[in-house]
Backbone as XML, in Angstrom:
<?xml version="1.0"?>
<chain id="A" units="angstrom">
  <residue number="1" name="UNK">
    <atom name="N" x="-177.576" y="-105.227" z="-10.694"/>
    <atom name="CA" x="-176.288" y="-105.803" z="-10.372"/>
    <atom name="C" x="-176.338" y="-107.296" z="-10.695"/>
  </residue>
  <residue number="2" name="UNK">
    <atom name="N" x="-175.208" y="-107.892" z="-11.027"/>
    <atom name="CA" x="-175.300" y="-109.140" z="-11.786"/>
    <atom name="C" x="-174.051" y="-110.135" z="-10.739"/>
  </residue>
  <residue number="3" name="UNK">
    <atom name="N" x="-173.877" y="-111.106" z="-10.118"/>
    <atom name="CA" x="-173.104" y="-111.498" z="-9.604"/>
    <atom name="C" x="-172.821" y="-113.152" z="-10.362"/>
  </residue>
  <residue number="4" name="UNK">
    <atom name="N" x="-171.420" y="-113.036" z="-10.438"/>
    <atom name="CA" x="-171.145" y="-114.509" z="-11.206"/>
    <atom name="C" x="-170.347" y="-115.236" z="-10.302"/>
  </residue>
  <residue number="5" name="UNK">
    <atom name="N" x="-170.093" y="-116.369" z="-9.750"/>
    <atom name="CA" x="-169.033" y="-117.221" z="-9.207"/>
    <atom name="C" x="-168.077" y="-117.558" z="-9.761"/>
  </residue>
  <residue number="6" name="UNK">
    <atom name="N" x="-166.615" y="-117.502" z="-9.476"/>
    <atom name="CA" x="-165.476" y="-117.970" z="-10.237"/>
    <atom name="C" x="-165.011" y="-119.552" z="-9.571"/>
  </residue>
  <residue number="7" name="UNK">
    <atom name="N" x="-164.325" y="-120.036" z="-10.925"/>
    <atom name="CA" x="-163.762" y="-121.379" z="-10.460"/>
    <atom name="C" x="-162.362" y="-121.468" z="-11.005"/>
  </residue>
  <residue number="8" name="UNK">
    <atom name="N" x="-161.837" y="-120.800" z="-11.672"/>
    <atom name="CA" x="-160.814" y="-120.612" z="-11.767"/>
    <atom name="C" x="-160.442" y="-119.092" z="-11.637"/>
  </residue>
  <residue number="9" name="UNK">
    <atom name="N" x="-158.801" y="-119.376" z="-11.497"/>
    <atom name="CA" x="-157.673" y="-118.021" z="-11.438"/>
    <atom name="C" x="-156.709" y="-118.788" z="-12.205"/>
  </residue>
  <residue number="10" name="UNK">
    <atom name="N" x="-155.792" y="-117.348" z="-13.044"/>
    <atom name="CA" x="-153.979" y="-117.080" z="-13.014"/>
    <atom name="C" x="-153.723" y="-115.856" z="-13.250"/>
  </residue>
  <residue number="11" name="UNK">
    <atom name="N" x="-152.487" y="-115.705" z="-13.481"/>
    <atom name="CA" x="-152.170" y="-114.679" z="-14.009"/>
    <atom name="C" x="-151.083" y="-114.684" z="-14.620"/>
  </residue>
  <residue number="12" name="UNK">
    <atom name="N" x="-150.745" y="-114.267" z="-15.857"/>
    <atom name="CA" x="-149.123" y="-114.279" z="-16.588"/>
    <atom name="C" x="-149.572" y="-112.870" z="-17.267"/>
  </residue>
  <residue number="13" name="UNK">
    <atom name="N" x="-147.765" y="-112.472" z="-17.199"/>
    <atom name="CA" x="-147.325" y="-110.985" z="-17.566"/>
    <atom name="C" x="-148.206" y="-110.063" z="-17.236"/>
  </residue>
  <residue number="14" name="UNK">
    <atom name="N" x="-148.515" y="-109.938" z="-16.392"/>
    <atom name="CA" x="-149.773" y="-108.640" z="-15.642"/>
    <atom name="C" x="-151.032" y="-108.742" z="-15.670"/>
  </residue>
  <residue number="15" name="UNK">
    <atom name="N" x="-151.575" y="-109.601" z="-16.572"/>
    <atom name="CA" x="-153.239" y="-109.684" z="-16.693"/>
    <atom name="C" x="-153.613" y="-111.168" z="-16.057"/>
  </residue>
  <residue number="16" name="UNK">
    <atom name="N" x="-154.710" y="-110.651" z="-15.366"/>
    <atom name="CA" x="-155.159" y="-112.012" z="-14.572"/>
    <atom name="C" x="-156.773" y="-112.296" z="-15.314"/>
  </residue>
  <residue number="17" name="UNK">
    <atom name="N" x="-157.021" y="-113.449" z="-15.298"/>
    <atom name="CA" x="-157.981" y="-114.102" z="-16.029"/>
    <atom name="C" x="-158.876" y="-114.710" z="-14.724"/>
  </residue>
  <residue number="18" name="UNK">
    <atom name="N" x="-159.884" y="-114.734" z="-14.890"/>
    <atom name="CA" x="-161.080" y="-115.538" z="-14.023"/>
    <atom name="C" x="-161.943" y="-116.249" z="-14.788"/>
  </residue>
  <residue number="19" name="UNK">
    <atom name="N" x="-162.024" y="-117.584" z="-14.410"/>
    <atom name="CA" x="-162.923" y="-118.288" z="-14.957"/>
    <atom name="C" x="-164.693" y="-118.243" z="-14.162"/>
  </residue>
  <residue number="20" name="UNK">
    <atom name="N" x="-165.848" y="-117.829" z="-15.353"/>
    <atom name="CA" x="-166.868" y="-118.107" z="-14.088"/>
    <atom name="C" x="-167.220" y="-119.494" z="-14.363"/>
  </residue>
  <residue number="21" name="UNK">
    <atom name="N" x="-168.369" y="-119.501" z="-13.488"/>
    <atom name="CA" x="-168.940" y="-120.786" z="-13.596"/>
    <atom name="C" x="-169.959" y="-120.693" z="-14.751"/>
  </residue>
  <residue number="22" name="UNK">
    <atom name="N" x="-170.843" y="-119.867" z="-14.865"/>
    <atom name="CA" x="-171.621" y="-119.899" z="-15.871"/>
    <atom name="C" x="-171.338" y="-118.194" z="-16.876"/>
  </residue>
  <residue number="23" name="UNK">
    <atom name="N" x="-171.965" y="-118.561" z="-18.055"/>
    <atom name="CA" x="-171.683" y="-117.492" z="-19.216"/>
    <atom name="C" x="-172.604" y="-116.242" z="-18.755"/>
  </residue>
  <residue number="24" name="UNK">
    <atom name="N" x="-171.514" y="-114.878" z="-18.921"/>
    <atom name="CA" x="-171.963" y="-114.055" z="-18.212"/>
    <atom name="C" x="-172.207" y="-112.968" z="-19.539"/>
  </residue>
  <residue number="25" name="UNK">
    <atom name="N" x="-172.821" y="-111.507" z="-19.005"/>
    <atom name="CA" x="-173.297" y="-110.591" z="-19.949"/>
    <atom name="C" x="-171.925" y="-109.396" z="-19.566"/>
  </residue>
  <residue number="26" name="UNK">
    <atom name="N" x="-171.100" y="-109.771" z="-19.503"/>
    <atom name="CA" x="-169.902" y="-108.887" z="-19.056"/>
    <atom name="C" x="-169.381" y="-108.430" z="-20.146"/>
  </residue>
  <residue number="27" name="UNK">
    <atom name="N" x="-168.928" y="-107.328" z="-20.308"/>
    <atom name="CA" x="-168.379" y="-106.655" z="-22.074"/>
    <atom name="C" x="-167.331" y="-106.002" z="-21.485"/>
  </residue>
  <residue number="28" name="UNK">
    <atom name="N" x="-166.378" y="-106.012" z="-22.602"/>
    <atom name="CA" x="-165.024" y="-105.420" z="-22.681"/>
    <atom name="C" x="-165.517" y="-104.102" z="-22.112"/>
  </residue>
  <residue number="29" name="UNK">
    <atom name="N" x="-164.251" y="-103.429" z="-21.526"/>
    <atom name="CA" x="-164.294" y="-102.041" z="-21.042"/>
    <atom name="C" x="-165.673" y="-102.119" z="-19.853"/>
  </residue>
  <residue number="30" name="UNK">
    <atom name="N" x="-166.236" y="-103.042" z="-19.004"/>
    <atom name="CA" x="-166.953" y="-103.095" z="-18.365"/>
    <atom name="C" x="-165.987" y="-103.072" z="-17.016"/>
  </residue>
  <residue number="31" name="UNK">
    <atom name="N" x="-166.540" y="-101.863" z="-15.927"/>
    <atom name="CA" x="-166.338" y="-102.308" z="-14.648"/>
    <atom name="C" x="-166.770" y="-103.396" z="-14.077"/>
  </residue>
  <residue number="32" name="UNK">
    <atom name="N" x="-165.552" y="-104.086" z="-12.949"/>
    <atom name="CA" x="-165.753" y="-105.638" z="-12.566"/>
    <atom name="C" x="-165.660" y="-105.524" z="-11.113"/>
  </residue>
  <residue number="33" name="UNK">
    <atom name="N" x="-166.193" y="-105.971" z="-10.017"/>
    <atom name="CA" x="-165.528" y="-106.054" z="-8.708"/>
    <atom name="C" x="-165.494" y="-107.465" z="-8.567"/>
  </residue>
  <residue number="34" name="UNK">
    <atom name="N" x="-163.876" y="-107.943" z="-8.011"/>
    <atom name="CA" x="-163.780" y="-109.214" z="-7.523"/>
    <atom name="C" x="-163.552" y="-109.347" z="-6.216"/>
  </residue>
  <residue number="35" name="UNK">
    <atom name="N" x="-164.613" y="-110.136" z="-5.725"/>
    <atom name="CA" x="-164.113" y="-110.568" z="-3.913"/>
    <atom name="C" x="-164.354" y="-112.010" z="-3.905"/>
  </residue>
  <residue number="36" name="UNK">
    <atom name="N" x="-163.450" y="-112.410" z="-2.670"/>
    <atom name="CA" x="-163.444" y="-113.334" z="-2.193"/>
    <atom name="C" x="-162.436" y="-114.505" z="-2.641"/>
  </residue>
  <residue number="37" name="UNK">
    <atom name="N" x="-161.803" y="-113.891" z="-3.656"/>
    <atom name="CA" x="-160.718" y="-115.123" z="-4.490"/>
    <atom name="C" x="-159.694" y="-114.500" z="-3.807"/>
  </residue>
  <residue number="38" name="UNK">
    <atom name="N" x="-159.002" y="-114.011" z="-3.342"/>
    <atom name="CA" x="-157.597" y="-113.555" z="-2.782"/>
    <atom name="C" x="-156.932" y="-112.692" z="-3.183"/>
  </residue>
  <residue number="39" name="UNK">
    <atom name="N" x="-155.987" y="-111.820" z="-1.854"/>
    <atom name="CA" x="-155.862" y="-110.653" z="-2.006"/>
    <atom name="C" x="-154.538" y="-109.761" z="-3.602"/>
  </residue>
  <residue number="40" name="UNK">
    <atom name="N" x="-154.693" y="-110.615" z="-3.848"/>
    <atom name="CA" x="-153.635" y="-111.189" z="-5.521"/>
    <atom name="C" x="-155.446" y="-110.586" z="-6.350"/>
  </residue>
  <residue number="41" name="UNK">
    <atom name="N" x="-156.023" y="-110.882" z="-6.463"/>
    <atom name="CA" x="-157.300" y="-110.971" z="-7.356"/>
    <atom name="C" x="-158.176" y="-109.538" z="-7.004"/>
  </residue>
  <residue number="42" name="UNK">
    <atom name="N" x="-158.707" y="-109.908" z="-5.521"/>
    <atom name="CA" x="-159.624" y="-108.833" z="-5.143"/>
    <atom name="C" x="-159.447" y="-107.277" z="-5.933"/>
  </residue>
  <residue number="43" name="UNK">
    <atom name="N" x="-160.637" y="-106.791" z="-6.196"/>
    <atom name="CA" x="-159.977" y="-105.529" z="-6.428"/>
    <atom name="C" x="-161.781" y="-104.848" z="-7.429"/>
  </residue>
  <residue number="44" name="UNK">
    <atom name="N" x="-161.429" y="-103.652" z="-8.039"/>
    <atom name="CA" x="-162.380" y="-103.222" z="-9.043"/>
    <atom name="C" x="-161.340" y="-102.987" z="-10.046"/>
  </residue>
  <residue number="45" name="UNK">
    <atom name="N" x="-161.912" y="-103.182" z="-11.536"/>
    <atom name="CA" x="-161.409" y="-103.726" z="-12.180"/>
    <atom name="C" x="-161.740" y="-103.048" z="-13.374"/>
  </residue>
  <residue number="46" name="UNK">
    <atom name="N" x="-161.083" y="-102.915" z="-14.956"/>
    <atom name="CA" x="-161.647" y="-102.953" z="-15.973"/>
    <atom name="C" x="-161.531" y="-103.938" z="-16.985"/>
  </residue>
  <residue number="47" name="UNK">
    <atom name="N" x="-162.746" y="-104.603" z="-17.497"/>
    <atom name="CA" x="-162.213" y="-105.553" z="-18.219"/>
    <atom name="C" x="-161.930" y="-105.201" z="-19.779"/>
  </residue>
  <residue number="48" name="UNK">
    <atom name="N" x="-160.299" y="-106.123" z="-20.265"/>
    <atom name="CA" x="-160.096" y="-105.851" z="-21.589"/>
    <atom name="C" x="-159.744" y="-106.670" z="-22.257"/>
  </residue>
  <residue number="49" name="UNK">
    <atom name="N" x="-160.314" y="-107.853" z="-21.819"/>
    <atom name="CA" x="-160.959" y="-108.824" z="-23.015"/>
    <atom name="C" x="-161.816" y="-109.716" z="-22.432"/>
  </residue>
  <residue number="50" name="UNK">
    <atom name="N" x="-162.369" y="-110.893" z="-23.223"/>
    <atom name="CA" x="-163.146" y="-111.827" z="-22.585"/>
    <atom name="C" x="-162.422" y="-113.354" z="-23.385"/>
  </residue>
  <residue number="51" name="UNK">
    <atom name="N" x="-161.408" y="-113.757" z="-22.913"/>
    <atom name="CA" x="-160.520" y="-114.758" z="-23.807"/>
    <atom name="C" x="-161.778" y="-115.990" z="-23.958"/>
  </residue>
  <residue number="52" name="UNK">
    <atom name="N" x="-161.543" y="-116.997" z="-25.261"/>
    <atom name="CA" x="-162.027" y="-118.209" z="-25.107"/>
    <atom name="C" x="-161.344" y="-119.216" z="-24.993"/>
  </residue>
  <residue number="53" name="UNK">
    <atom name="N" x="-160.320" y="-119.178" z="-24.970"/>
    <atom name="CA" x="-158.965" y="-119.732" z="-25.563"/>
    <atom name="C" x="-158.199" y="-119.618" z="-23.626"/>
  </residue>
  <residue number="54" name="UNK">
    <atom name="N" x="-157.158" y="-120.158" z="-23.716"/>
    <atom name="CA" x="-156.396" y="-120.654" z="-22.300"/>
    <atom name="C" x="-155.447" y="-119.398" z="-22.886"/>
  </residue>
  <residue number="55" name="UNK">
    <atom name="N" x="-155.078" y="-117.973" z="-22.086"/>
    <atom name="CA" x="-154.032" y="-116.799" z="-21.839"/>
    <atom name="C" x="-152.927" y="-117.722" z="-21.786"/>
  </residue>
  <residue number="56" name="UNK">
    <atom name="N" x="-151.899" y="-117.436" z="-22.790"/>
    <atom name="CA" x="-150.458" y="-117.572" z="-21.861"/>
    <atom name="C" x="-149.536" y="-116.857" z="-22.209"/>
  </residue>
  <residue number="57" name="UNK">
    <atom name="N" x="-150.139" y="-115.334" z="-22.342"/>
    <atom name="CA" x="-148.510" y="-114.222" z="-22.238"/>
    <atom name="C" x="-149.096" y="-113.227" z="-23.440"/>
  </residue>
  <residue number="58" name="UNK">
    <atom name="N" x="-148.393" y="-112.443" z="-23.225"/>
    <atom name="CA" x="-147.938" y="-111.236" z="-24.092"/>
    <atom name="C" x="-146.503" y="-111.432" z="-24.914"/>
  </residue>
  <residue number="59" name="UNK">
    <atom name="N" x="-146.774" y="-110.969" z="-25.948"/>
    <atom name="CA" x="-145.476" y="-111.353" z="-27.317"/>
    <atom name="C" x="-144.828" y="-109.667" z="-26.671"/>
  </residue>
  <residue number="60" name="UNK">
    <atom name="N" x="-143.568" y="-109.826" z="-27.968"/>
    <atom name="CA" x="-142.890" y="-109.193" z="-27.640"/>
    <atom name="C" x="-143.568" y="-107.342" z="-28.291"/>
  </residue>
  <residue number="61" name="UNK">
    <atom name="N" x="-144.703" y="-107.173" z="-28.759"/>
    <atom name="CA" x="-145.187" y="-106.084" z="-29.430"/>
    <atom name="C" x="-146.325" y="-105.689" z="-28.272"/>
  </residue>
  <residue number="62" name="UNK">
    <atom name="N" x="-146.765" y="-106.614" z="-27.090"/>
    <atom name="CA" x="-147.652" y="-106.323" z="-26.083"/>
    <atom name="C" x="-149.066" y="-106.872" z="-26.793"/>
  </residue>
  <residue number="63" name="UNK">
    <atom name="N" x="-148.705" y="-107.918" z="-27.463"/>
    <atom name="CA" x="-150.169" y="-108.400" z="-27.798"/>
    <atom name="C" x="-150.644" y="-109.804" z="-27.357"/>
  </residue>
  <residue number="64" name="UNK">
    <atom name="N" x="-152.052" y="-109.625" z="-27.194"/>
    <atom name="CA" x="-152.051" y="-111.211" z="-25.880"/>
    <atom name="C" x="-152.406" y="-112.429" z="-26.539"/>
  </residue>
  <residue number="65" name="UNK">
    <atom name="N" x="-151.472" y="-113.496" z="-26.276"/>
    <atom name="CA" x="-150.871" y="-114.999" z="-26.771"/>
    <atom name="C" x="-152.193" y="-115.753" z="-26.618"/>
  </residue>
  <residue number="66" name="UNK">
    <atom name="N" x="-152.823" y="-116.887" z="-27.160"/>
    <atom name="CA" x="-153.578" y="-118.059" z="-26.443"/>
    <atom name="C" x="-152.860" y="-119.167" z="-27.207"/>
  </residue>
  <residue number="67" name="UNK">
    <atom name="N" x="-153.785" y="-120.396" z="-26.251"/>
    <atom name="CA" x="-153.586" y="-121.309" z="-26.864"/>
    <atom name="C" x="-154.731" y="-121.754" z="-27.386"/>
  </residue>
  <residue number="68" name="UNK">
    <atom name="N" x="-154.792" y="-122.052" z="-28.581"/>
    <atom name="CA" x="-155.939" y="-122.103" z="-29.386"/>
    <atom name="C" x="-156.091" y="-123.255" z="-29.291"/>
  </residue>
  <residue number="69" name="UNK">
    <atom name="N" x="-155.554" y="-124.409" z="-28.446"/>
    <atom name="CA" x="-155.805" y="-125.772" z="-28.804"/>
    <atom name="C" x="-156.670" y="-126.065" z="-27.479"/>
  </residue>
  <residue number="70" name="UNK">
    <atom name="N" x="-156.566" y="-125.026" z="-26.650"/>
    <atom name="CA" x="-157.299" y="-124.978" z="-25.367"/>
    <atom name="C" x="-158.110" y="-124.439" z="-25.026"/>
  </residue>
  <residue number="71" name="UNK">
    <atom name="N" x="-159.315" y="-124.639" z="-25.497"/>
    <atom name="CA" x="-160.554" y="-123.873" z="-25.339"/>
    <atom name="C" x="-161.021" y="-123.671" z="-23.979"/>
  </residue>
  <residue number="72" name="UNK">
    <atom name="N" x="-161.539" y="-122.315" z="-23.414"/>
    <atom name="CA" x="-162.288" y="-122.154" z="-21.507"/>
    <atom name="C" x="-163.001" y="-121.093" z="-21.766"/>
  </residue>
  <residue number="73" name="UNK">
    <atom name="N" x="-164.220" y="-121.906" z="-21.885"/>
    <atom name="CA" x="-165.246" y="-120.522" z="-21.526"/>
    <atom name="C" x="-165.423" y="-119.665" z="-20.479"/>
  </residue>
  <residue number="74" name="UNK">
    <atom name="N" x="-166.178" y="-118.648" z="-20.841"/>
    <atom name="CA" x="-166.814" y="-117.890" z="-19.402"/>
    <atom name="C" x="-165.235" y="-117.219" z="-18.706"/>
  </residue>
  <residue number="75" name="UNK">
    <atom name="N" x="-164.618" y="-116.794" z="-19.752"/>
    <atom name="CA" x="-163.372" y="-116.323" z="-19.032"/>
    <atom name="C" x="-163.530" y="-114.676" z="-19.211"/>
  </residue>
  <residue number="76" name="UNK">
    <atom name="N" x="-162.986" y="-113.771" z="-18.056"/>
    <atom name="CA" x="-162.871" y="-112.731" z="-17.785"/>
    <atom name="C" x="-161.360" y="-111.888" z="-17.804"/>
  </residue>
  <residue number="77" name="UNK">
    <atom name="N" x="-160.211" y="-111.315" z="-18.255"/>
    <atom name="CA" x="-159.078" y="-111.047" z="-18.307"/>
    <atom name="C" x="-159.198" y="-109.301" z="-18.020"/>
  </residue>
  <residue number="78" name="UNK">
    <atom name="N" x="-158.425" y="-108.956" z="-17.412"/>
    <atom name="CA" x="-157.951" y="-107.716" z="-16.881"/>
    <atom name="C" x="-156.454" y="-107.421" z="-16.312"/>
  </residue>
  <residue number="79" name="UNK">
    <atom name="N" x="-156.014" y="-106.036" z="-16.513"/>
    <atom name="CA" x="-154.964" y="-105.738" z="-16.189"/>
    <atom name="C" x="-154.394" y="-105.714" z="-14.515"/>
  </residue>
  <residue number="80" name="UNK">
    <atom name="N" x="-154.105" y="-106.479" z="-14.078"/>
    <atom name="CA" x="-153.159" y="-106.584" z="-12.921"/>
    <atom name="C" x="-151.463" y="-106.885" z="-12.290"/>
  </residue>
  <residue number="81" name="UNK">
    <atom name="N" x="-151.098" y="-106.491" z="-12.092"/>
    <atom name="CA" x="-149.566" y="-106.176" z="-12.018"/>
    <atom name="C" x="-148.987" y="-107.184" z="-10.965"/>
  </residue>
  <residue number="82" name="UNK">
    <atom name="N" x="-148.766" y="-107.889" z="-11.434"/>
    <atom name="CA" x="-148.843" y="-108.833" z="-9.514"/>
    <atom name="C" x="-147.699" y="-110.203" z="-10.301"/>
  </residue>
  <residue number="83" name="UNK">
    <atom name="N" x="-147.227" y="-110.713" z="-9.324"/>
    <atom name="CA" x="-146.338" y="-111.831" z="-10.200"/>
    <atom name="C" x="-147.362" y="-112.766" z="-10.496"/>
  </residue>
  <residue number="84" name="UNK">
    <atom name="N" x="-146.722" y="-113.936" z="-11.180"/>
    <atom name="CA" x="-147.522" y="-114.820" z="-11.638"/>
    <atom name="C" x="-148.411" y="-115.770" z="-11.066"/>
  </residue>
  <residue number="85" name="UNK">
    <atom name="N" x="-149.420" y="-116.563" z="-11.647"/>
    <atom name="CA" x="-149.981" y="-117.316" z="-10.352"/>
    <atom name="C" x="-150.465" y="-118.310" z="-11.628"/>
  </residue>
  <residue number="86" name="UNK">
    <atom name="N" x="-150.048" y="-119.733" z="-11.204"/>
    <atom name="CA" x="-150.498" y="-121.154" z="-12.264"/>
    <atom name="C" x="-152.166" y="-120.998" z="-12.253"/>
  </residue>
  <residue number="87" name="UNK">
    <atom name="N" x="-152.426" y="-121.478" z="-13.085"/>
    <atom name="CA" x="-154.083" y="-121.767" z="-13.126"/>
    <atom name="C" x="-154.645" y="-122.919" z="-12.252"/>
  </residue>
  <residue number="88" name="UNK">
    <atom name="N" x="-154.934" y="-122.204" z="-11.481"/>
    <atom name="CA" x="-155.837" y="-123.514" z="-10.484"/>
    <atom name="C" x="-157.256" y="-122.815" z="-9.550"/>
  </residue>
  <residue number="89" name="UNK">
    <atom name="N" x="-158.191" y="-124.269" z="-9.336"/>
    <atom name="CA" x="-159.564" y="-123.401" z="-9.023"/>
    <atom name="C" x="-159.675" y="-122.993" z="-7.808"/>
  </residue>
  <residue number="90" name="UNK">
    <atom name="N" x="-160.386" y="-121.817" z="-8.012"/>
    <atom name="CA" x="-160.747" y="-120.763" z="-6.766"/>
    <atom name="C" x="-161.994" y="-120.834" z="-6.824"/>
  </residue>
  <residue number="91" name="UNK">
    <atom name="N" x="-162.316" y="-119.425" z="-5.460"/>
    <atom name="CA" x="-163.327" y="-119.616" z="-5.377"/>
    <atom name="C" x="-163.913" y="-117.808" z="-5.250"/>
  </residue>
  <residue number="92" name="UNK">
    <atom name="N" x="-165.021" y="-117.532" z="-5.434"/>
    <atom name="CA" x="-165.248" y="-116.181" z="-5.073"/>
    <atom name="C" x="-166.079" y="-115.328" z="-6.228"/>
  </residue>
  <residue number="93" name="UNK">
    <atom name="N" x="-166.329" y="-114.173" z="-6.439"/>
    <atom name="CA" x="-167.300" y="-113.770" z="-7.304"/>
    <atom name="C" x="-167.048" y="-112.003" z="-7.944"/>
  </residue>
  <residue number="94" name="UNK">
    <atom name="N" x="-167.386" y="-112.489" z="-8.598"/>
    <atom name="CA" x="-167.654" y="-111.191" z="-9.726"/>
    <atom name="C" x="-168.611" y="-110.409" z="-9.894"/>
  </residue>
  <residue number="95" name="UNK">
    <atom name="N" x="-168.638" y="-109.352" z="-9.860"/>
    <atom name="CA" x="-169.712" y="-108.330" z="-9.908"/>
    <atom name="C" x="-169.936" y="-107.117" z="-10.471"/>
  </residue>
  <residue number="96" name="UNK">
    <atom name="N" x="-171.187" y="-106.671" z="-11.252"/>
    <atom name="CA" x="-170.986" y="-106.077" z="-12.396"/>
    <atom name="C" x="-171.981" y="-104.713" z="-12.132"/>
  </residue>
  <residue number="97" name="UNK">
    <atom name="N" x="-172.299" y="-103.809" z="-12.542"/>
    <atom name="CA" x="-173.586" y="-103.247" z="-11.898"/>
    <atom name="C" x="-173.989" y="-102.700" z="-13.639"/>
  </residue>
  <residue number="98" name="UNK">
    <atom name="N" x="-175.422" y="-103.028" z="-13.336"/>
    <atom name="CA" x="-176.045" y="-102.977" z="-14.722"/>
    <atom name="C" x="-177.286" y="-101.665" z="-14.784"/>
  </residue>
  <residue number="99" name="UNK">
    <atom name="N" x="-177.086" y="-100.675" z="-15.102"/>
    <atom name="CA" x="-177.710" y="-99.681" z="-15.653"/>
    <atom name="C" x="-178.867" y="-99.724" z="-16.471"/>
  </residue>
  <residue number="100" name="UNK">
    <atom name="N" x="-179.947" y="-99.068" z="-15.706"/>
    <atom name="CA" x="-181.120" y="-99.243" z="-16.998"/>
    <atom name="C" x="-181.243" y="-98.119" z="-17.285"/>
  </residue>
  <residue number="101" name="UNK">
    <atom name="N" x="-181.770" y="-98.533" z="-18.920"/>
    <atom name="CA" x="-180.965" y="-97.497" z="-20.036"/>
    <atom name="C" x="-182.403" y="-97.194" z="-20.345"/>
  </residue>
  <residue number="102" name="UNK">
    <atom name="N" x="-182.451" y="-95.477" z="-20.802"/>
    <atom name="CA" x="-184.208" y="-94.888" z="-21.046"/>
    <atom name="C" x="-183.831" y="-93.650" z="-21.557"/>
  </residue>
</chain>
């Protein structure tokens, strides 16, 4: 099991993004559990992307926007349905469970 700390949150058009603190081994389509950032966040999770770039929306074909002039590492994005929430830092952690493979 792998646990990361977050320092940021948002969320626009259904997918919420977490920033960790340090660069994690997390892969697309990886189960995620988040606690401790708020009940908007908490949850188990699948992740379906790992943005580098600052999220801000879905176009009109459902494909996801950045801003390329805004680089943020160590970011985590998943599908959540919840209204919107500005980007500002939180606190709380991520958790991954890691399988050994034989």
């Amino acid at each position: 099991m792998a646990t990361y700390t977050v320092t940021h949150k948002y969320l626009i058009d259904n997918y919420a993004v977490l920033q960790l603190l340090t660069p994690s081994e997390i892969a697309v389509g990886q189960s995620i559990t988040v606690a401790g950032v708020d009940a908007t966040f908490n949850g188990t999770y699948s992740v379906y992307a790992l943005p580098q770039y600052e999220y801000i929306g879905i176009d009109t074909e459902g494909d996801l926007l950045y801003d390329f002039q805004v680089p943020i590492a160590n970011q985590v994005l998943f599908a959540k349905v919840a209204d919107d929430v500005d980007r500002v830092a939180a606190s709380g952690t991520v958790t991954t469970r890691q399988f050994a493979r034989g």
